[in-house]
PDB file of N, CA, C and O in Angstrom:
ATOM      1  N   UNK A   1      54.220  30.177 137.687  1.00  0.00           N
ATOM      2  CA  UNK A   1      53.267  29.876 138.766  1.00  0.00           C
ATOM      3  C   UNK A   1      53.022  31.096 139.648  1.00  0.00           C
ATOM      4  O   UNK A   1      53.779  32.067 139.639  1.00  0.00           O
ATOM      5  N   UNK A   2      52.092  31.016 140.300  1.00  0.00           N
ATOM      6  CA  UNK A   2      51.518  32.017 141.420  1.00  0.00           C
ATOM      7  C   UNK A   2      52.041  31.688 142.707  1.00  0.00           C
ATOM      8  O   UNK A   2      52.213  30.532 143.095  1.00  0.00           O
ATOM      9  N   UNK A   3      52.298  32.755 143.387  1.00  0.00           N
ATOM     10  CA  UNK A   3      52.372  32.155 144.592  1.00  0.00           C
ATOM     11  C   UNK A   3      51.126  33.324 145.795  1.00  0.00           C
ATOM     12  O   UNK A   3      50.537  34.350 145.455  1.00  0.00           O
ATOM     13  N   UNK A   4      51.115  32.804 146.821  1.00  0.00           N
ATOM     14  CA  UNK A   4      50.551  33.425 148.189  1.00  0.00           C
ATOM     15  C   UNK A   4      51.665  32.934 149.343  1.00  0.00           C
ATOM     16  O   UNK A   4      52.286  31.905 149.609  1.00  0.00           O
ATOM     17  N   UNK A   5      51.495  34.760 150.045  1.00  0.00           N
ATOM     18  CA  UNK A   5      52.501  34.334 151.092  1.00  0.00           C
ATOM     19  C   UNK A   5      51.375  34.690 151.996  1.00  0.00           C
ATOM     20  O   UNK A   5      50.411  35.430 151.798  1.00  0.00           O
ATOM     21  N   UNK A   6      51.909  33.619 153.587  1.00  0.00           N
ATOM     22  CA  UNK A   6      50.953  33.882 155.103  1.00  0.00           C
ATOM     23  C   UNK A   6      52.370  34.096 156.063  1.00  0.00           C
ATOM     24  O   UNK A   6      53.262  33.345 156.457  1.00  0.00           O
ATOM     25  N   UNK A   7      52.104  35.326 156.183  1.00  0.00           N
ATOM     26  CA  UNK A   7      53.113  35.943 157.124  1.00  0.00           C
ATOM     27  C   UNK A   7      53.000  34.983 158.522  1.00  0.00           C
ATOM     28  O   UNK A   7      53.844  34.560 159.311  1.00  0.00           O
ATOM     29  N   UNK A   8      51.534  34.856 158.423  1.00  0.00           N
ATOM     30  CA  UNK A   8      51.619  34.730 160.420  1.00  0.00           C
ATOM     31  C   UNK A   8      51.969  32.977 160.382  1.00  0.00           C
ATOM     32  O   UNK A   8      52.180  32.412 161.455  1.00  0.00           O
ATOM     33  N   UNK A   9      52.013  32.105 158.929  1.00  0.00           N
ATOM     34  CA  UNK A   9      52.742  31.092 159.298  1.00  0.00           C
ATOM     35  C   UNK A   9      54.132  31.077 158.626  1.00  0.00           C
ATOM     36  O   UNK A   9      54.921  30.146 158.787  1.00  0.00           O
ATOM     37  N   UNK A  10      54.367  32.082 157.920  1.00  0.00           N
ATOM     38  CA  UNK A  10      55.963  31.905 156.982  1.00  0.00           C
ATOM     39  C   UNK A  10      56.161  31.167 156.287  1.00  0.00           C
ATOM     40  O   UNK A  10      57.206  30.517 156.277  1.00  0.00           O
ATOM     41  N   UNK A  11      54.917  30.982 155.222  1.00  0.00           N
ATOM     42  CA  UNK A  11      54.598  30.268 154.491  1.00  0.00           C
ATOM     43  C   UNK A  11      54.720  30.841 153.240  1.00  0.00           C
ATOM     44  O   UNK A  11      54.095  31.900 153.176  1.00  0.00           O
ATOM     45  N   UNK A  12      55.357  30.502 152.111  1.00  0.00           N
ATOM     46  CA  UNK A  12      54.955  30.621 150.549  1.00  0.00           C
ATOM     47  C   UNK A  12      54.006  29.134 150.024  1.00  0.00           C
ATOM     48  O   UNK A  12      54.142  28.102 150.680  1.00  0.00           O
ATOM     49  N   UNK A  13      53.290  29.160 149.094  1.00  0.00           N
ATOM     50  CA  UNK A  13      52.483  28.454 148.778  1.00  0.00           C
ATOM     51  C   UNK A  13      52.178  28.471 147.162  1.00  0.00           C
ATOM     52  O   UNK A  13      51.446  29.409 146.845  1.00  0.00           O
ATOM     53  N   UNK A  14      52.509  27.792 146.291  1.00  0.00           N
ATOM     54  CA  UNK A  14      52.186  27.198 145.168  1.00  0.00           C
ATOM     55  C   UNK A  14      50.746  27.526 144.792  1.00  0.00           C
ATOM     56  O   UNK A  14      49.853  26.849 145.302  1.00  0.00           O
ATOM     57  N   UNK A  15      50.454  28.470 143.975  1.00  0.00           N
ATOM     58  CA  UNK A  15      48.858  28.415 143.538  1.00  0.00           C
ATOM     59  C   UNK A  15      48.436  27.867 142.346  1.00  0.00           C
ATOM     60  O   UNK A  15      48.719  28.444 141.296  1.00  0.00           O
ATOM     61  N   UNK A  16      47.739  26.738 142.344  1.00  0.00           N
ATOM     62  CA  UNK A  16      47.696  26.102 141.227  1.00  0.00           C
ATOM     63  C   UNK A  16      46.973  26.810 139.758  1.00  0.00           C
ATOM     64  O   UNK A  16      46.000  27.460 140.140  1.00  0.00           O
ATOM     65  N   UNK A  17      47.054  26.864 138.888  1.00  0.00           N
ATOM     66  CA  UNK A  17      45.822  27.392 137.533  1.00  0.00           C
ATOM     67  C   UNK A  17      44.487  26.976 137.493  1.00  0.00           C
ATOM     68  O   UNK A  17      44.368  25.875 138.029  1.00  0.00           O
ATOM     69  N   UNK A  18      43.516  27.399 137.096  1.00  0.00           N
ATOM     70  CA  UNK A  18      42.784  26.776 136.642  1.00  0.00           C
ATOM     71  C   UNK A  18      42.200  24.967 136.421  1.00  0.00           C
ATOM     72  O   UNK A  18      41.458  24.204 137.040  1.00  0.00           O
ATOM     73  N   UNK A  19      43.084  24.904 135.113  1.00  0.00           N
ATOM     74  CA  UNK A  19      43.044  23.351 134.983  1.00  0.00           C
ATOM     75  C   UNK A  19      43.742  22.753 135.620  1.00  0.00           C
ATOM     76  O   UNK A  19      43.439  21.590 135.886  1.00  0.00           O
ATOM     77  N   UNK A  20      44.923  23.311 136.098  1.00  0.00           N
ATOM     78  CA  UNK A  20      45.001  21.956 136.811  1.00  0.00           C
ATOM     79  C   UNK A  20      44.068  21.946 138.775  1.00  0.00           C
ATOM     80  O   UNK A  20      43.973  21.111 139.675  1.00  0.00           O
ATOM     81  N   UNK A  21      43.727  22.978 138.623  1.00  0.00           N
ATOM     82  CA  UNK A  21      43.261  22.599 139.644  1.00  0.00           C
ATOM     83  C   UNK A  21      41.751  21.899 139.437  1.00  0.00           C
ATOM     84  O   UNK A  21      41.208  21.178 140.273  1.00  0.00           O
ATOM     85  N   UNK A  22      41.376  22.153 138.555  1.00  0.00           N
ATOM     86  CA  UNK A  22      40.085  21.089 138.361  1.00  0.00           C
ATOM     87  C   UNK A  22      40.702  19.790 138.301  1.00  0.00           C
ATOM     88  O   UNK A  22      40.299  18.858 138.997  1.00  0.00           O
ATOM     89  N   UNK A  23      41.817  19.677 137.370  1.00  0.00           N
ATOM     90  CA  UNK A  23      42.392  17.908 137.974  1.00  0.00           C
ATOM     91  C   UNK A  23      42.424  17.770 138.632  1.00  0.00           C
ATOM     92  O   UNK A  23      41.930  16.697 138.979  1.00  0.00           O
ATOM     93  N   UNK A  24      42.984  18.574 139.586  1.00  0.00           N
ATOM     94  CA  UNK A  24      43.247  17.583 140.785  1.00  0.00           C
ATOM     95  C   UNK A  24      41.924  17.470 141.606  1.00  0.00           C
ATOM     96  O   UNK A  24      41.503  16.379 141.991  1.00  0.00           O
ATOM     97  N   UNK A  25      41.198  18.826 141.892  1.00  0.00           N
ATOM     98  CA  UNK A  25      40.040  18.556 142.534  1.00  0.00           C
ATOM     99  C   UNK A  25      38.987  17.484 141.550  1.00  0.00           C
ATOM    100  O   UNK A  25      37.883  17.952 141.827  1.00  0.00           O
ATOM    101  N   UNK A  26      38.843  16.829 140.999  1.00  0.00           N
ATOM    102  CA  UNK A  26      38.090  16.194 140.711  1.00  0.00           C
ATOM    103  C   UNK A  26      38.890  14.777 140.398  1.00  0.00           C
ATOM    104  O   UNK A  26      38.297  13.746 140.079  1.00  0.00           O
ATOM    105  N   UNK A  27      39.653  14.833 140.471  1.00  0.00           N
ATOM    106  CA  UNK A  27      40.339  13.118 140.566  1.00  0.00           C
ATOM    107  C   UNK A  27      39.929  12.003 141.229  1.00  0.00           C
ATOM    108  O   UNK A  27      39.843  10.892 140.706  1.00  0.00           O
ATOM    109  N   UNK A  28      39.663  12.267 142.401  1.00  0.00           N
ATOM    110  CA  UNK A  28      38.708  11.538 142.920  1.00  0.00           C
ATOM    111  C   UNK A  28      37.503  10.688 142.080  1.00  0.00           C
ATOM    112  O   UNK A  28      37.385   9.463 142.127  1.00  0.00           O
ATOM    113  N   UNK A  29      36.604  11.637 141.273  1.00  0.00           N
ATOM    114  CA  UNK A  29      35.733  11.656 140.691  1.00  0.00           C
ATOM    115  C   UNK A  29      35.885  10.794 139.547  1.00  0.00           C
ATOM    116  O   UNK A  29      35.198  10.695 138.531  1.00  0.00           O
ATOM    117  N   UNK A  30      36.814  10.257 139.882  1.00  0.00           N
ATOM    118  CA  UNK A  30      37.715   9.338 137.903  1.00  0.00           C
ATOM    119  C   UNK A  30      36.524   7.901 137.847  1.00  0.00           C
ATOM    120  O   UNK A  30      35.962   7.518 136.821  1.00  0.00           O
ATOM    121  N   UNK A  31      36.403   7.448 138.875  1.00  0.00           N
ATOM    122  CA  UNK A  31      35.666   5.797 139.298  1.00  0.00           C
ATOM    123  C   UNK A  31      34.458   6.175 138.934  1.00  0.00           C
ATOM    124  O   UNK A  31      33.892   5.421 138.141  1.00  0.00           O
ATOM    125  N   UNK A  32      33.682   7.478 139.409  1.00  0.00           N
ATOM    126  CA  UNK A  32      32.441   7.497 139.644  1.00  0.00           C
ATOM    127  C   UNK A  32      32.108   7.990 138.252  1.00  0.00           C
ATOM    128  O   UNK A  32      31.350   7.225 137.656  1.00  0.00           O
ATOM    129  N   UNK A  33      32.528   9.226 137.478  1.00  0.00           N
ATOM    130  CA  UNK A  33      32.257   9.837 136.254  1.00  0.00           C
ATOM    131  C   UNK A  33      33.463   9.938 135.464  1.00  0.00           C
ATOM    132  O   UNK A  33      34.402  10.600 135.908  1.00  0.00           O
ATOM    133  N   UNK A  34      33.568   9.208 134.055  1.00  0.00           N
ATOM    134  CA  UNK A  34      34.428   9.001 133.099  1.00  0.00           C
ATOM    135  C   UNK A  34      34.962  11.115 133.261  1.00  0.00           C
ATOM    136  O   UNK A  34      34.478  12.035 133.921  1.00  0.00           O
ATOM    137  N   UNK A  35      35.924  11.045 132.451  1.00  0.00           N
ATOM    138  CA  UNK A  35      36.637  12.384 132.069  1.00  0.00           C
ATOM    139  C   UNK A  35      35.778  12.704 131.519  1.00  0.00           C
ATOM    140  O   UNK A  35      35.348  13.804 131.867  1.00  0.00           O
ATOM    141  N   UNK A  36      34.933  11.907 130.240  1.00  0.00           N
ATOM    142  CA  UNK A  36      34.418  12.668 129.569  1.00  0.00           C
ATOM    143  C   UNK A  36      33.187  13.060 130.149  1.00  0.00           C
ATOM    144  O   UNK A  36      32.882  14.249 130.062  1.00  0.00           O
ATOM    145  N   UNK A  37      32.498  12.348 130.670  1.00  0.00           N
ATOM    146  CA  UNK A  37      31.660  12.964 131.180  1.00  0.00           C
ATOM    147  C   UNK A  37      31.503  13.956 132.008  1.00  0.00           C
ATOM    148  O   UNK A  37      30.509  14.676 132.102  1.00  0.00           O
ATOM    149  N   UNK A  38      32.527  14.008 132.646  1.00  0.00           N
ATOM    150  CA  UNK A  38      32.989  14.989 134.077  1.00  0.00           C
ATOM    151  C   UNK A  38      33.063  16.031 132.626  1.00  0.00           C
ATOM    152  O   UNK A  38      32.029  16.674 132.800  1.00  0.00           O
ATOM    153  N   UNK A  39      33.595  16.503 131.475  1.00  0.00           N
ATOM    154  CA  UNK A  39      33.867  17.615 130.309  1.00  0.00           C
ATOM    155  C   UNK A  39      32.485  17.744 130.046  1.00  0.00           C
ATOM    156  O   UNK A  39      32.149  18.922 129.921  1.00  0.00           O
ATOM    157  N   UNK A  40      31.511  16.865 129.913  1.00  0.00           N
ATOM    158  CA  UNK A  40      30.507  17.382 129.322  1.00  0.00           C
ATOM    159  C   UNK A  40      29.431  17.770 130.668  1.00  0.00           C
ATOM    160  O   UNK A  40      28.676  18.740 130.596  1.00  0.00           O
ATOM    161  N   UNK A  41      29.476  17.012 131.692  1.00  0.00           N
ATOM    162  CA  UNK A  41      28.766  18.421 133.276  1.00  0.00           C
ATOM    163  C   UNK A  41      29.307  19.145 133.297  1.00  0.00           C
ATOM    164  O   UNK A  41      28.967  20.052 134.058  1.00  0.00           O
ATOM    165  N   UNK A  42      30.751  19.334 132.365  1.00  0.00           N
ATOM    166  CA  UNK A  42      31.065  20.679 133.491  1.00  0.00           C
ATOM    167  C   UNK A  42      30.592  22.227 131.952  1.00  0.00           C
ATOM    168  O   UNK A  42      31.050  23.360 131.804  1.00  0.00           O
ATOM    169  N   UNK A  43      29.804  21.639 131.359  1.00  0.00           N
ATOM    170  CA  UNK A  43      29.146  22.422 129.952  1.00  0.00           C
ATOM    171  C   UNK A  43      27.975  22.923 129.866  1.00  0.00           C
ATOM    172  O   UNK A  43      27.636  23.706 128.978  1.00  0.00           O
ATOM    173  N   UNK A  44      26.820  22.278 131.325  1.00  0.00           N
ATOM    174  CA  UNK A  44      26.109  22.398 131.299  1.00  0.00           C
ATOM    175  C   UNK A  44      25.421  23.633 132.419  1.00  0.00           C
ATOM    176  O   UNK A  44      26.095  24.227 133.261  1.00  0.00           O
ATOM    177  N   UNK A  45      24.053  23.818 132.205  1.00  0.00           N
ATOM    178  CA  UNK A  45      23.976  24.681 133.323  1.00  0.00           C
ATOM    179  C   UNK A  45      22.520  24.250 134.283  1.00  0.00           C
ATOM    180  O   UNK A  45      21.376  24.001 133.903  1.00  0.00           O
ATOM    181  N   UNK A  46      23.080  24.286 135.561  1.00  0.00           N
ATOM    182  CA  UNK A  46      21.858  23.455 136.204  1.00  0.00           C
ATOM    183  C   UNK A  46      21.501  23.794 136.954  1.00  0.00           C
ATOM    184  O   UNK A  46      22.242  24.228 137.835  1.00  0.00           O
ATOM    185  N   UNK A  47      19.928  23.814 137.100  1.00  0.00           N
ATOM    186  CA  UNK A  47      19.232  24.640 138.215  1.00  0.00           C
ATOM    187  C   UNK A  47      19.141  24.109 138.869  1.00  0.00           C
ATOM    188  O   UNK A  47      19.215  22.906 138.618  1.00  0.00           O
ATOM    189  N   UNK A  48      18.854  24.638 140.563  1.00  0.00           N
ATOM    190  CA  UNK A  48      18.154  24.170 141.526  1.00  0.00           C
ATOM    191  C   UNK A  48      17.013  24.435 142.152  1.00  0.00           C
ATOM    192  O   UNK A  48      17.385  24.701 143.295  1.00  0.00           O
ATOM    193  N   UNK A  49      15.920  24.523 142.122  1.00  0.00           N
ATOM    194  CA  UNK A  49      15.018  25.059 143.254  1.00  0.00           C
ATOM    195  C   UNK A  49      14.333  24.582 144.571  1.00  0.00           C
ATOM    196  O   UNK A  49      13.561  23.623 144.592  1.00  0.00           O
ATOM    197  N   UNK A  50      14.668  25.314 145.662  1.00  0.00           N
ATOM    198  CA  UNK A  50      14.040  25.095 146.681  1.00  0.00           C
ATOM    199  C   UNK A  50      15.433  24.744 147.687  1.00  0.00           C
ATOM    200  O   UNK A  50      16.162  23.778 147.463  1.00  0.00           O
ATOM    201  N   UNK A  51      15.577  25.382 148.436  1.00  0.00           N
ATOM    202  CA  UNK A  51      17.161  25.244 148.778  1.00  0.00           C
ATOM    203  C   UNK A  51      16.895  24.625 150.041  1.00  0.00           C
ATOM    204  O   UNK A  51      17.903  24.076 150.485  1.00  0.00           O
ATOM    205  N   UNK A  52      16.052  24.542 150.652  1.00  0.00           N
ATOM    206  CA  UNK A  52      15.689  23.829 152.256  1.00  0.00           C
ATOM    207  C   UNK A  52      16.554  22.373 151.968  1.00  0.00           C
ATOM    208  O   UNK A  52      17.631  22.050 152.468  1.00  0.00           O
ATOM    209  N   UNK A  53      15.736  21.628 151.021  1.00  0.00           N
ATOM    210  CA  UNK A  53      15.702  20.186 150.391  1.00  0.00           C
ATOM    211  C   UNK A  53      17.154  20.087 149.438  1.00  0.00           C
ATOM    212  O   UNK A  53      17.972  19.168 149.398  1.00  0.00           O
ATOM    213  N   UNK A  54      17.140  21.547 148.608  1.00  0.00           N
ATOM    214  CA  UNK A  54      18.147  21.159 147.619  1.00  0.00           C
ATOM    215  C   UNK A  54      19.322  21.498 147.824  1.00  0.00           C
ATOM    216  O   UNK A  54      20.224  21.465 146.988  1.00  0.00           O
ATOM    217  N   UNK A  55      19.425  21.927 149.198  1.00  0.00           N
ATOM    218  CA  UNK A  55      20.929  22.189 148.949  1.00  0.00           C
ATOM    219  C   UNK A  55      22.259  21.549 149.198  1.00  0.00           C
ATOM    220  O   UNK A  55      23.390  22.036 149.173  1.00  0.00           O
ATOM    221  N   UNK A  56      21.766  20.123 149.488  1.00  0.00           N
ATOM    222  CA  UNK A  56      22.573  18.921 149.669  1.00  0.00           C
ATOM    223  C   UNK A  56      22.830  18.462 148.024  1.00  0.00           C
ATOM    224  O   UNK A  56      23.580  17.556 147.661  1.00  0.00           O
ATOM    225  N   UNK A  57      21.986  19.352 147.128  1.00  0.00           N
ATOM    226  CA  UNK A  57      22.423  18.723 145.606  1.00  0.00           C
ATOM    227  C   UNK A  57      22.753  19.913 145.760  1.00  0.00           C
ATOM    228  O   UNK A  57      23.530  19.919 146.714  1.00  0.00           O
ATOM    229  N   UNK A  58      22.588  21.144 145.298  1.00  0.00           N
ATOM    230  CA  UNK A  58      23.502  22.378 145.288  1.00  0.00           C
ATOM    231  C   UNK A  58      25.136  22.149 145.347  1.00  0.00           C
ATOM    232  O   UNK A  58      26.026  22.175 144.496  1.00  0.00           O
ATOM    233  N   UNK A  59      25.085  21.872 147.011  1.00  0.00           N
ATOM    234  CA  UNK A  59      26.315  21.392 147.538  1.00  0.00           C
ATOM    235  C   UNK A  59      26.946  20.553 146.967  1.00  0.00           C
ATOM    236  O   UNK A  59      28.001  20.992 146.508  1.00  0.00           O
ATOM    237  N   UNK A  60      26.733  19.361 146.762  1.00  0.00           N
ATOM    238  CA  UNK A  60      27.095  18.139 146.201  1.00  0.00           C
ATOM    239  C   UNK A  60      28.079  18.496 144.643  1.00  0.00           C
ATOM    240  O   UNK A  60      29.240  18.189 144.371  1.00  0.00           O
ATOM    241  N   UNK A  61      26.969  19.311 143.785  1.00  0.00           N
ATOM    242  CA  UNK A  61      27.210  19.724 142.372  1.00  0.00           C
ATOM    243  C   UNK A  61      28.506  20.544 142.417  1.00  0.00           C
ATOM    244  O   UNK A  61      29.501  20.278 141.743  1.00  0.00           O
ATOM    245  N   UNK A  62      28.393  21.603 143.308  1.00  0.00           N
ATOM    246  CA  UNK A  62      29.579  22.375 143.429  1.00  0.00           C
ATOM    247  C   UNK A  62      30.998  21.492 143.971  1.00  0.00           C
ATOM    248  O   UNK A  62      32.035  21.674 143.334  1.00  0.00           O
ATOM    249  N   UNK A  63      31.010  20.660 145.005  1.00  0.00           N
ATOM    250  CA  UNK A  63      31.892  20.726 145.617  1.00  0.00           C
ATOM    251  C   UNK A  63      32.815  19.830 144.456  1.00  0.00           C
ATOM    252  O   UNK A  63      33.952  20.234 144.214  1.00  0.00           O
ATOM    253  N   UNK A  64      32.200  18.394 143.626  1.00  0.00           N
ATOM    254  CA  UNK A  64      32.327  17.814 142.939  1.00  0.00           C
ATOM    255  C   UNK A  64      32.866  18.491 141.564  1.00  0.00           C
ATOM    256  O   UNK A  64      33.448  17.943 140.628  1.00  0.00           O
ATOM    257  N   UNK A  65      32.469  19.938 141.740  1.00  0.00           N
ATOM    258  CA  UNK A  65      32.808  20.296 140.052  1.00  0.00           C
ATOM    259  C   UNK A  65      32.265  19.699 138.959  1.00  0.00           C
ATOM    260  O   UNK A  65      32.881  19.403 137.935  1.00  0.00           O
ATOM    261  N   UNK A  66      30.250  19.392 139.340  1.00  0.00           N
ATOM    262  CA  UNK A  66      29.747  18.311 137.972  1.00  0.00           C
ATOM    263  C   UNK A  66      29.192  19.661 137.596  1.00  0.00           C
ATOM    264  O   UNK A  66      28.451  19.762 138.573  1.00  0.00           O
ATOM    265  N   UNK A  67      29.033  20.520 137.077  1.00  0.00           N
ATOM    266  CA  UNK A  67      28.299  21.559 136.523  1.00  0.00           C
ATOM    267  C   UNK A  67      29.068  22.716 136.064  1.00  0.00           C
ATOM    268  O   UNK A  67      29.934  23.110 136.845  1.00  0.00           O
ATOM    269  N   UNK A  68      28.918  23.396 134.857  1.00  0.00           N
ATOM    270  CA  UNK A  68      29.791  24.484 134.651  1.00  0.00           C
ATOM    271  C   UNK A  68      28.868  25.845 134.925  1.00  0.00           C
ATOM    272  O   UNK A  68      29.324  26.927 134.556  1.00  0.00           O
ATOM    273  N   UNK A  69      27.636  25.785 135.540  1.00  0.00           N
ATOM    274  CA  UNK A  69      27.125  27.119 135.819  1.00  0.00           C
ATOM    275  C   UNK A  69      25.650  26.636 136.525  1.00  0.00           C
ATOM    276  O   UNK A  69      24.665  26.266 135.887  1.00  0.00           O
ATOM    277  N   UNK A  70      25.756  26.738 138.028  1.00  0.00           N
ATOM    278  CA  UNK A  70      24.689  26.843 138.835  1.00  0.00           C
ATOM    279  C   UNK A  70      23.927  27.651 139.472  1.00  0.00           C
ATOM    280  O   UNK A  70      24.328  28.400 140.363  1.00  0.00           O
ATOM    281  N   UNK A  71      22.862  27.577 139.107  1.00  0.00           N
ATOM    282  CA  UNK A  71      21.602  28.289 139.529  1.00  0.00           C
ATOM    283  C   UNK A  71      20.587  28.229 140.426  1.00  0.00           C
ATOM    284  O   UNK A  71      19.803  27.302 140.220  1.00  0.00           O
ATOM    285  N   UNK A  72      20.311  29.048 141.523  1.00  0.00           N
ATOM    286  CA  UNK A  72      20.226  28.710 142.773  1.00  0.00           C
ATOM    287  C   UNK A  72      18.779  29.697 142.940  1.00  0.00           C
ATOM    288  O   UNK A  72      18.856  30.925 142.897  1.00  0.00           O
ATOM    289  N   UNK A  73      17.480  28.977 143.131  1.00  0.00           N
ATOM    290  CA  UNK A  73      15.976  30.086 143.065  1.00  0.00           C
ATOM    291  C   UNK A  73      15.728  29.314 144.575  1.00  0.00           C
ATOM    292  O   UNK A  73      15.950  28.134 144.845  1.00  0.00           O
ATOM    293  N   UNK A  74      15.217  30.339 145.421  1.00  0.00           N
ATOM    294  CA  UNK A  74      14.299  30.044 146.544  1.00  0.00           C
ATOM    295  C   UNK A  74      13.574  31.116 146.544  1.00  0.00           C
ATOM    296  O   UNK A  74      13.770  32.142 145.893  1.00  0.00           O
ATOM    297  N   UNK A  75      12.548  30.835 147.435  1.00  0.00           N
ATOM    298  CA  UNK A  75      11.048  32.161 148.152  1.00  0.00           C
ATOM    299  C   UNK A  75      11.462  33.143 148.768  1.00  0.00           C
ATOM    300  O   UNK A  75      11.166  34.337 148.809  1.00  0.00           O
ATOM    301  N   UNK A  76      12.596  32.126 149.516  1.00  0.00           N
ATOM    302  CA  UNK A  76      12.293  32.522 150.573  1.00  0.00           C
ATOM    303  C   UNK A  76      13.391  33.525 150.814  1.00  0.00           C
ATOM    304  O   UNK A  76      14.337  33.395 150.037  1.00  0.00           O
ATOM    305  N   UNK A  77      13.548  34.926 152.095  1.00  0.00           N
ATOM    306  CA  UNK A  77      14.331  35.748 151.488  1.00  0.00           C
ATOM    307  C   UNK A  77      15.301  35.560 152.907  1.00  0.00           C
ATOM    308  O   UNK A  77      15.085  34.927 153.941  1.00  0.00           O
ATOM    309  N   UNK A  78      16.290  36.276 152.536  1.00  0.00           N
ATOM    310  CA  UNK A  78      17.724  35.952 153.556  1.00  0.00           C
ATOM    311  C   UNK A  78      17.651  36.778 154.957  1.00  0.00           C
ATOM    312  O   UNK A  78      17.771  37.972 155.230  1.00  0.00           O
ATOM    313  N   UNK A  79      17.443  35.801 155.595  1.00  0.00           N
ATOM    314  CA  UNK A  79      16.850  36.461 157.129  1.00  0.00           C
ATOM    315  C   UNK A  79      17.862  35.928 158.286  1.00  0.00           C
ATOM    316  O   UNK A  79      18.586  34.995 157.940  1.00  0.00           O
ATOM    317  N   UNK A  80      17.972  36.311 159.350  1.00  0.00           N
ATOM    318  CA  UNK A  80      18.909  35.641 160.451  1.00  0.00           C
ATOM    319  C   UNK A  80      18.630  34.606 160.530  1.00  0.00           C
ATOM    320  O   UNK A  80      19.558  33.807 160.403  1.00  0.00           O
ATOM    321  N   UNK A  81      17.275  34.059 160.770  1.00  0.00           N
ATOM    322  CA  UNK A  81      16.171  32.663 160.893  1.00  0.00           C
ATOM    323  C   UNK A  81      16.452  31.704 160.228  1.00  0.00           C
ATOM    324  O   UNK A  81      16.485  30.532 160.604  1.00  0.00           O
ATOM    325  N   UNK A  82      16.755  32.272 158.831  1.00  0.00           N
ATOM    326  CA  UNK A  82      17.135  30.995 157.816  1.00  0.00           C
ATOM    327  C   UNK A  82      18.870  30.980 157.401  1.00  0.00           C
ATOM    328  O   UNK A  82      19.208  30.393 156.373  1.00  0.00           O
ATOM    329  N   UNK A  83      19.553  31.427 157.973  1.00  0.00           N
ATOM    330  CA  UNK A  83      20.916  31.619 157.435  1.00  0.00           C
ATOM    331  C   UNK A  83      21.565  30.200 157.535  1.00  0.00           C
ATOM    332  O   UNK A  83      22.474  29.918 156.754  1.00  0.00           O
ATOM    333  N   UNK A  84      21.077  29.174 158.592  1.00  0.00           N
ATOM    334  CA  UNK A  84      21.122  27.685 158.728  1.00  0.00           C
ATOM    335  C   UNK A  84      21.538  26.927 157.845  1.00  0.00           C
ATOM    336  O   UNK A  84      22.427  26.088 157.699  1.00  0.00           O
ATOM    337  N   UNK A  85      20.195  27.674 156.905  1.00  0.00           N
ATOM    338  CA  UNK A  85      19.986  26.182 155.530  1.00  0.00           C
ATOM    339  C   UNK A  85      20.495  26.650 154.450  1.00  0.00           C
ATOM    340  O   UNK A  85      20.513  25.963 153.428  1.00  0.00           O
TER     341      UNK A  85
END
């Protein structure tokens, strides 16, 4: 196993691998999307466009771990104005 140390709490910490950290982060996810299915989103690759609107699915896709490669197109370009959305 891996570890990480935080001096300023005197902490060692367990870093999980890979797979198992997709288990565990997606366990939750057992009710809503079978395993297998959760194996076959996570194969696919999925776009998004328009990030104002989409990035509550952006978000969603990532945080969930349903996608194995996301793709992210907007217009619009990275300004102080829009750093919000």
């Amino acid at each position: 196993p891996r570890w990480a140390y935080y001096p300023w709490r005197r902490t060692v910490v367990g870093i999980l691998g890979p797979q198992a950290y997709a288990r565990v982060r997606t366990d939750r996810n057992r009710n809503l999307v079978t395993v297998h299915e959760q194996q076959k989103l996570r194969s696919l690759r999925i776009g998004v466009v328009g990030l104002s609107v989409g990035h509550a699915v952006a978000h969603t896709l990532a945080m969930q771990g349903l996608c194995g490669e996301l793709r992210l197109a907007d217009f619009d370009d990275l300004e102080l104005s829009n750093l919000n959305r």
